[in-house]
C-alpha positions in Angstrom: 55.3 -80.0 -10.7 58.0 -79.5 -13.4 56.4 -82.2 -15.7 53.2 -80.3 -15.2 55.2 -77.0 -16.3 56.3 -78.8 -19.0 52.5 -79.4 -20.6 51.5 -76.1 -19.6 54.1 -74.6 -21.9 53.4 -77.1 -24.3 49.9 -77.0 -24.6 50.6 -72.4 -24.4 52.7 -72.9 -27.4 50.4 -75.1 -29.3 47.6 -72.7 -28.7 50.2 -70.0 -29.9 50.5 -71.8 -32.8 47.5 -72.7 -33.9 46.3 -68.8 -33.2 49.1 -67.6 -35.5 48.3 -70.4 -38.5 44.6 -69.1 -38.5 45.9 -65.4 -38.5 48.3 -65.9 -41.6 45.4 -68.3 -43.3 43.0 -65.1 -42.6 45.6 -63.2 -44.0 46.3 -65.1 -46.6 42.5 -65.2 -47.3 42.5 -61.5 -47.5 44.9 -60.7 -49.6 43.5 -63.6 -52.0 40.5 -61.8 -51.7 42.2 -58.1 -52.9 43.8 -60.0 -55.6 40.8 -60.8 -57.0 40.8 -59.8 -61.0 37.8 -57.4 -61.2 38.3 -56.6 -64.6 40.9 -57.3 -67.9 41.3 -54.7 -70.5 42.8 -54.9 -74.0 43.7 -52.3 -76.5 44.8 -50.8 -79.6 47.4 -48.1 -80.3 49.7 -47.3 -83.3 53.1 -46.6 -82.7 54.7 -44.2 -85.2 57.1 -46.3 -87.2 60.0 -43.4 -86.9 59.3 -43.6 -83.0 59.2 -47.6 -82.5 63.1 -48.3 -81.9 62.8 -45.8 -79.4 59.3 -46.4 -77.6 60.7 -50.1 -77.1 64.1 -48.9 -75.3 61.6 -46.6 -73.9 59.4 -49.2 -72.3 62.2 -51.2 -71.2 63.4 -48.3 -69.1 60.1 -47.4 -67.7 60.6 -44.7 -65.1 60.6 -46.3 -61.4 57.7 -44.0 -60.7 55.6 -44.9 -63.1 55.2 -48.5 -62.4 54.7 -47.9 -58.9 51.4 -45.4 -59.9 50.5 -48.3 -62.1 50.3 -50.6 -59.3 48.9 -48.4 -56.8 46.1 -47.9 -59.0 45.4 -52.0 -58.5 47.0 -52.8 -62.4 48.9 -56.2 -62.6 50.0 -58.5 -65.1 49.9 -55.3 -67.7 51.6 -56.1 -70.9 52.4 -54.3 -74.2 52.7 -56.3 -77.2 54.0 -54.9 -80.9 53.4 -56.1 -84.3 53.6 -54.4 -87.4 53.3 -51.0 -86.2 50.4 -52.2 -84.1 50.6 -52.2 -80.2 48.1 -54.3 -78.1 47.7 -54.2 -74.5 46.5 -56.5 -71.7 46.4 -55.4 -68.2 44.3 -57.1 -65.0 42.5 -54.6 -62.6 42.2 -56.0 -58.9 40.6 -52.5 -57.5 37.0 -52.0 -56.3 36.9 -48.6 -58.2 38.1 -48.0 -61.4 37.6 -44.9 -62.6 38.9 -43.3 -59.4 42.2 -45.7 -59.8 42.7 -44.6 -63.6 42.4 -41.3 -63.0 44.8 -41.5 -60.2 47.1 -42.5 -62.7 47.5 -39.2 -64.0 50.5 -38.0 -61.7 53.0 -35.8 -62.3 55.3 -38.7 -63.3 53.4 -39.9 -65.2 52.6 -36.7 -67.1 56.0 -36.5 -68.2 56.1 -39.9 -69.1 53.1 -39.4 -71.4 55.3 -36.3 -72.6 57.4 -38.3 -73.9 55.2 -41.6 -75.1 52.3 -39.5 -76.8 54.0 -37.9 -79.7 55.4 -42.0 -80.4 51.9 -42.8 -81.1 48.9 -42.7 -83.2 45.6 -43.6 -82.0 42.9 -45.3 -83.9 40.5 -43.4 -85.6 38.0 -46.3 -84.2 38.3 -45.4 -80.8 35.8 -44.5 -78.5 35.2 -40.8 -77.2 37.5 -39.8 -74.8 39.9 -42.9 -75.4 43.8 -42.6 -76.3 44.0 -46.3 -76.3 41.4 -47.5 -78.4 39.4 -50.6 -75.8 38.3 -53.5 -77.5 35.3 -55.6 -77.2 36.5 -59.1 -74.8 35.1 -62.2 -76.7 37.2 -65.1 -74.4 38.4 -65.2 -70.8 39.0 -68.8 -69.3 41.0 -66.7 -65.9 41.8 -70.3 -64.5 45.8 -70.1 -63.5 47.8 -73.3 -63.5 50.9 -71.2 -61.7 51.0 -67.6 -61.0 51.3 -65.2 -63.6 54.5 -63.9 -63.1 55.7 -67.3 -62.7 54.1 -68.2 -66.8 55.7 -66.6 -70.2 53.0 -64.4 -71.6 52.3 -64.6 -74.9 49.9 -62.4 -77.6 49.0 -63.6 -81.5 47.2 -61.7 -83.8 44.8 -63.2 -86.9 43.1 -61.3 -89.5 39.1 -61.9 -89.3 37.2 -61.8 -93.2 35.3 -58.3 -93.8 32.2 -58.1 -92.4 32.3 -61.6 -90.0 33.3 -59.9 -86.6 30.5 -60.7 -84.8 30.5 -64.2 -86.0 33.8 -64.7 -84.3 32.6 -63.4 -81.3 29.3 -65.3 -81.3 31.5 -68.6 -82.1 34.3 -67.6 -79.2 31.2 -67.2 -77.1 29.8 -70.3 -77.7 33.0 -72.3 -77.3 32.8 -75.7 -75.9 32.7 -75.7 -71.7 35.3 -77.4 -71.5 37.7 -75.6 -73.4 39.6 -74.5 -70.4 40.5 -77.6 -69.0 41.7 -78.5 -72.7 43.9 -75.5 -72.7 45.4 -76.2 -69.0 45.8 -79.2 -70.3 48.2 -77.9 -72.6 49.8 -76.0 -70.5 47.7 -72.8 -71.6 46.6 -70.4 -68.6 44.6 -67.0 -68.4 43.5 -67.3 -71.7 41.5 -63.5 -73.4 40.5 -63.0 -76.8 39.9 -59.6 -78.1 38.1 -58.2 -81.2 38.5 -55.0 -83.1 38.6 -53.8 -86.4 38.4 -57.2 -88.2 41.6 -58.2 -85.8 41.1 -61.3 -83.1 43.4 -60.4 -80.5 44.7 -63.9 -78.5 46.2 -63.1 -75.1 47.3 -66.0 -72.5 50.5 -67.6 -71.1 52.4 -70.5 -70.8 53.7 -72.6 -68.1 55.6 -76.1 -70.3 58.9 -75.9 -71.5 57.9 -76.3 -75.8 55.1 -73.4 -76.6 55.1 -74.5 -80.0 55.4 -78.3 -79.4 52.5 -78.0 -76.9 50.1 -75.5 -79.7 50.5 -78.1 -82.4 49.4 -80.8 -79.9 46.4 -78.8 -78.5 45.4 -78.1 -82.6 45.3 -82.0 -82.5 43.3 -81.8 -79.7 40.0 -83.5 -80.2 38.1 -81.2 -78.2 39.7 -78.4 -79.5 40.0 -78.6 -83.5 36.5 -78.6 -84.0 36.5 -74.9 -82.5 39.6 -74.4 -84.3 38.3 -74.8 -87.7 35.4 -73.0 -87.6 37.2 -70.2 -86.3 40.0 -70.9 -89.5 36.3 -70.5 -91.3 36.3 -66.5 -90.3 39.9 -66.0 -90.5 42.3 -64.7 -93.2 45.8 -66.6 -93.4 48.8 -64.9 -94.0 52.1 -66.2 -94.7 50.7 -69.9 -95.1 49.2 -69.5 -91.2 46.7 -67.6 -89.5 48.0 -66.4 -86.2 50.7 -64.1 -86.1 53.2 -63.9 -83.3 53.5 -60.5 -81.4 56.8 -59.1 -79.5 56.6 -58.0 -76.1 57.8 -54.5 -75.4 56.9 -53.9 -71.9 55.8 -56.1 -68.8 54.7 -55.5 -64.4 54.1 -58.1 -62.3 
């Protein structure tokens, strides 16, 4: 009778077990599921060059309140980038409706947050109706994550495309090789978005290996990759002997 005991409780916990595994994987599944990237914005703003020592601090001492609206309103991995007076941002929406969420943004924390941001910058001139941030139009997204994001250094470069050949960038991103992602995971590249407005190609993605630039100047060796390379370099203006331009991150979530 006791050894019988024994396997009963045995055989109790195993199926108590095996219940609770499939609950967490569910649940696991789930919350995969809600993490799901719905949609990835980038834009444009200027910030006012008397105001950019300040906005930066700023940004780095974003009010508590503000980040949490930013996540409740299903933003992650939302990034501000600066470079010569130009800021660029790259956010990932993981909500089912967005215009609800972004107007939900609009709290009274936020307000005085924006009190405070608004007069720092100057928007485009090219921006949509409506828009403070001006939206660009996405010409690249390869969303396949060697680790997590928060986990990868994020990283933004910014080339100058020739007068008039916008569209030809975007018609050659768009036709990049298929397997260009596994050529940039391969490097150790992750998440990778272009972006294109106002004869600028906006490059967004991160990094997971310990040498960034190590790891670029093999992937420009890259066979598979060059070819796309260099008839991008065909559209693209260099400046100071190279074509991208490293941007500074200002502001990060999770």
């Amino acid at each position: 009778m006791q050894s019988l005991k024994v396997i009963s409780i045995f055989v109790l916990s195993l199926l108590v077990l095996t219940t609770y595994t499939k609950a967490n994987r569910k649940l696991t599944e789930v919350k995969m599921e809600q993490e799901k990237v719905t949609k990835r914005v980038g834009s444009l703003i200027k910030v006012r060059p008397e105001f950019e020592e300040r906005y930066i601090i700023l940004h780095k001492n974003a009010f508590p309140g503000v980040l949490s609206r930013i996540k409740e309103s299903n933003i992650r991995n939302y990034s501000i980038f600066l470079l010569d007076g130009m800021l660029f941002s790259y956010y990932e929406y993981i909500g089912a409706d967005y215009d609800s969420d972004m107007k939900a943004i609009a709290d009274p924390t936020t307000r005085d947050w924006w009190k405070l941001t608004d007069p720092m910058q100057e928007p485009l001139p090219t921006r949509k109706e409506g828009e403070w941030w001006a939206v660009m139009d996405q010409a690249l997204c390869l969303e396949k994550l060697i680790k997590p994001s928060p986990e990868a250094q994020r990283v933004a470069v910014v080339a100058q495309i020739i007068q008039g050949k916008d569209n030809d960038v975007i018609s050659l991103i768009k036709n990049s090789p298929s397997g260009m992602e596994g050529v940039m995971n391969k490097h150790n590249i992750q998440n990778c978005n272009m972006y294109v407005k106002d004869s600028k190609l906006y490059f967004y993605f991160e990094y997971d290996g310990n040498d960034l630039l190590n790891d670029l100047g093999e992937l420009m060796r890259d066979d598979n990759f060059k070819a796309f390379e260099d008839g991008l370099q065909n559209l693209l203006i260099q400046k100071d002997n190279q074509y991208w331009q490293f941007m500074k991150e200002v502001f990060h979530t999770n």
